[in-house]
N, C-alpha and C positions, 0 to 999 in steps of 0.2 A: 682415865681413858675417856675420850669423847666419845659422843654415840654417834658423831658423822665417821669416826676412825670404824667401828662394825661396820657399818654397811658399805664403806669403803672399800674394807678385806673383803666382806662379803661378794663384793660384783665385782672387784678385782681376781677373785677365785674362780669367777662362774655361778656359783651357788645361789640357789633360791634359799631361802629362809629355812623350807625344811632338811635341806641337807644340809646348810650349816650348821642348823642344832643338830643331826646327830651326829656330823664331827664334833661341835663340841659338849655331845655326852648332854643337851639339857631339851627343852621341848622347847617350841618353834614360837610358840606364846613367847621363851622369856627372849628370844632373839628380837623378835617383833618390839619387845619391851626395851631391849639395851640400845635398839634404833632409835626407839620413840625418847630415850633419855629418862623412862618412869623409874629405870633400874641401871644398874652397875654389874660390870664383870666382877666374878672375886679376884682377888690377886690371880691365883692360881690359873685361872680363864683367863684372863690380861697374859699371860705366859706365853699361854696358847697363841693367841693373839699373834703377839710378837712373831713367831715361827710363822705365822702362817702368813705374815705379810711378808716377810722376807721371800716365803714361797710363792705369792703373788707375783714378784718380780720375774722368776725363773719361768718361762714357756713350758722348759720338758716336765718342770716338777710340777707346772700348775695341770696341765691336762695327764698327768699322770695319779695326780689327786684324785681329779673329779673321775676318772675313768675307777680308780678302786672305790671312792662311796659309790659311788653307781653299783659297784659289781661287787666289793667285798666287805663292805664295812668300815666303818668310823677307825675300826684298831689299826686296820694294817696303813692306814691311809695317815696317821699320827706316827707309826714307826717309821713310812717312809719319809714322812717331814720330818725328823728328826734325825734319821739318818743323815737327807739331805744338806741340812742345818748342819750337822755334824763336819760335812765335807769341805765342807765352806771356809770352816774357821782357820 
């Protein structure tokens, strides 16, 4: 994964740096880091990735993200992408 594809999803979502990392569950440093290209997503975070661009595309699912990390947390906000993702297929 390129580190212009993170920051991509990232302002494609809305998200500043720190509410990206705690959707993805890591600290805001290594976000900062997979932008700058010093680091690499693991597979498993490259996953993430993926869902989460495909949710960039979608209006209702992308301000419906950013409205639960705001208000509920990283979890429910990864169930709803994944639901979503789910609906699609």
């Amino acid at each position: 994964m390129e580190n212009t594809e993170v920051k991509k999803t990232r302002e494609a979502l809305g998200l500043n740096q720190p509410l990206f990392a705690q959707l993805m569950g890591v600290h805001p440093i290594t976000v900062s880091k997979w932008e700058r290209g010093a680091t690499s997503p693991t597979p498993y975070q490259e996953a993430f990735f993926h869902q989460f661009q495909i949710a960039a595309k979608d209006k209702e699912v992308h301000d419906t993200l950013k409205g639960v990390l705001i208000g509920a947390g990283a979890v429910v906000a990864i169930l709803l992408l994944l639901n979503a993702a789910a609906a699609k297929k």
